[in-house]
N, C-alpha and C positions, 0 to 999 in steps of 0.2 A: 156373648152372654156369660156373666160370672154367677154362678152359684155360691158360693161362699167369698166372703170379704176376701181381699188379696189371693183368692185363687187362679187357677188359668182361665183363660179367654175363651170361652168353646163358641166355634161358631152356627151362624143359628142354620147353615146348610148341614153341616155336620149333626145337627140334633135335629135337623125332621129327618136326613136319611136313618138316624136311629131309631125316629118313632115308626119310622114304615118298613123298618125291621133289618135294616139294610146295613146297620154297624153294630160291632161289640167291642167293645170300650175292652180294654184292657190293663189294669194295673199295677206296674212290678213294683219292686221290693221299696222301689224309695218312696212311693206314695205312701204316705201316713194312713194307717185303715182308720181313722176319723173323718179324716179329709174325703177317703172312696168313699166312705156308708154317707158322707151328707150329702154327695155329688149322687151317689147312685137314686137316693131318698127324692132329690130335688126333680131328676129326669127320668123317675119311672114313674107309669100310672098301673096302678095296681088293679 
């Protein structure tokens, strides 16, 4: 699944073990903080 146009690929195992609380994403220095706040925005439920 791509959250943003030409983003990475995440896959959809990797994002239900995050909704069931089971991964923390992590983002270093080269990730654009645009790119993390839309990715974060798109797979969190608030």
């Amino acid at each position: 699944m791509q959250f943003v146009k030409g983003g990475p690929d995440i896959p959809e195992r990797l994002l239900q073990a995050h909704e069931d609380g089971g991964v923390i994403f992590f983002c270093g220095a080269a990730v654009p903080v645009s790119l993390a706040q839309q990715v974060c925005r798109a797979s969190t439920v608030w």
